[in-house]
N, C-alpha and C positions, 0 to 999 in steps of 0.2 A: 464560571466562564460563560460569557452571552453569546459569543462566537457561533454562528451554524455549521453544520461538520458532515463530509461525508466519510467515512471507512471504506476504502477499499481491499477486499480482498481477494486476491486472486488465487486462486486452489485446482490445482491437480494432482489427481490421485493423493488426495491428503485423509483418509479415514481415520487412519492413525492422531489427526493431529484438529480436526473440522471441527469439532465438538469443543473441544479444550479452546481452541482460537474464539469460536464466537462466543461462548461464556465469558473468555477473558476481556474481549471488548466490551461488553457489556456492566462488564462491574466496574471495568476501568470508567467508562465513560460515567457512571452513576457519580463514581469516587472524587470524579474532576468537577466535577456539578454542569454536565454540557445537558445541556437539555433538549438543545435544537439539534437532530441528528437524524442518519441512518448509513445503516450498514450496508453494502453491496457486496454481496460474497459473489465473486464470478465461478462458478465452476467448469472447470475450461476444459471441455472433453473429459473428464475424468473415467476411467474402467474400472476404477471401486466405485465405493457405495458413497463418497464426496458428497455427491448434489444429494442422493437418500437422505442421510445422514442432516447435511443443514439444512433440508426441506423442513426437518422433524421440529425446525425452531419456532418456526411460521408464527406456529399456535402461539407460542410465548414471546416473541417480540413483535409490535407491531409494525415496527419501524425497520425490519429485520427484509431484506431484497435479495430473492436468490435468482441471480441472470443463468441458463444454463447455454453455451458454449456450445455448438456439435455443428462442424469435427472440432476437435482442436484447432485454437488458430496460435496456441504458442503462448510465453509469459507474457511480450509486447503486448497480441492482441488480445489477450485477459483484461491486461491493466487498460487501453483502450476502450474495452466493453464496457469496465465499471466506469472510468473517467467521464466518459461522453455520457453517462446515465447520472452522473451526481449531480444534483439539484443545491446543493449549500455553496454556502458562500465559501467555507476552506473545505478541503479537500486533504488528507491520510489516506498516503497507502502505507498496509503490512500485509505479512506475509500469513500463512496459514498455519505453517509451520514453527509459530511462537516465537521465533525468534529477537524479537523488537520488544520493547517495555514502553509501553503505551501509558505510561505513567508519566514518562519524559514531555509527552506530547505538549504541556504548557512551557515549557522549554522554547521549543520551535515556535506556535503561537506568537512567544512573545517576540521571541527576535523576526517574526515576517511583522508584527506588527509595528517595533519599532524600527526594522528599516521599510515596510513597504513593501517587500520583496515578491514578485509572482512565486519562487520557489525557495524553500527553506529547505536544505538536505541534510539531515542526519548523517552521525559517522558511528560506525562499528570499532569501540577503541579497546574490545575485547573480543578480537575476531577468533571465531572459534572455528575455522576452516583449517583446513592441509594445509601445510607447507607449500603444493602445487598451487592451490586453489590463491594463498596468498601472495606467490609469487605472480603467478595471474593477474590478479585485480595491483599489483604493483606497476606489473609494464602496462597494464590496461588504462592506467591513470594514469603515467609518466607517458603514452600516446595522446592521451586528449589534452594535458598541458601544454605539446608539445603544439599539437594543430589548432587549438581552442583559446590556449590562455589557460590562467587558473580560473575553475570551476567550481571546483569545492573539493574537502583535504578526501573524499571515500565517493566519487561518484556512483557508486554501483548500492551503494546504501539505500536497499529498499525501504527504509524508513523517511517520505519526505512528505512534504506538506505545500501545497498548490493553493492558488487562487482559484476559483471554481472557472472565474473570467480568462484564465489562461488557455484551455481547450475551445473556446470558439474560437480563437485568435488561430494556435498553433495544429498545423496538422500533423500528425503522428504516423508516418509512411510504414515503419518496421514492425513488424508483427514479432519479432524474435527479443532477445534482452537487451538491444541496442534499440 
């Protein structure tokens, strides 16, 4: 893939999970053959050892960006902090917490490529939340159809893929998950 790529990851209190995340990117991204890249781990206030922990990469990736966060400004302003620092022409965010298969990511590539699209969003089609948690993101998407339009079938799907040109355009008021 020729594509330039920024990774964003936004990480709070994730020790459990920092280490296993930026490894995984990493291999992913070799596996896919992106070569024009980097990673921006945001660590967003964290009161573990987060930012310790992915400092410890530095030495091993060059291309490896750890922004630290203090106070917290929130998941909004995490993703914000990494957003307005990515430097590539596409732009990934995921999460810290493994969640997403960063394998799929020529997937979305391809479809912003053949429509053009400033955002490309991923769907979660094996959501592995509560009952509440999917109830939630059910009325939370049946609200923005209702005021918005259709958007995309999982808006809350942290897995999406930007134009790097869309954040000088758009400003990002919420510091919070909206």
């Amino acid at each position: 893939m020729s594509e330039s790529l920024s990774v964003v990851i936004p990480a709070y209190n994730e020790e459990a999970n920092i280490a296993k995340s930026i490894t995984y990117v990493y291999d992913c991204l070799k596996k896919l053959g992106i070569k024009d890249y980097e990673v921006i781990v945001v660590n967003d206030g964290s009161r573990d050892k987060t930012g310790e922990i992915a400092k410890s990469f530095l030495s091993k990736f060059s291309n490896l960006i750890i922004i630290e966060n203090k106070p917290n400004r929130g998941y909004g302003g995490a993703l914000k902090t990494g957003f307005y620092r990515a430097t590539k022409k596409l732009v990934v965010m995921s999460h810290a917490d493994n969640q997403f298969d960063l394998m799929e990511l020529p997937k979305l590539m391809q479809l912003q490529k053949q429509s053009n699209a400033d955002i490309v969003c991923g769907i979660r089609s094996d959501r592995k939340d509560s009952i509440l948690r999917k109830l939630n993101g059910w009325m939370w998407n049946t609200l923005v159809r209702g005021l918005f339009g259709y958007l995309a079938e999982d808006i809350d799907c942290g897995f999406k893929l930007f134009k790097q040109t869309v954040f000088a355009k758009v400003n990002i008021p919420s510091n919070g998950a909206m």
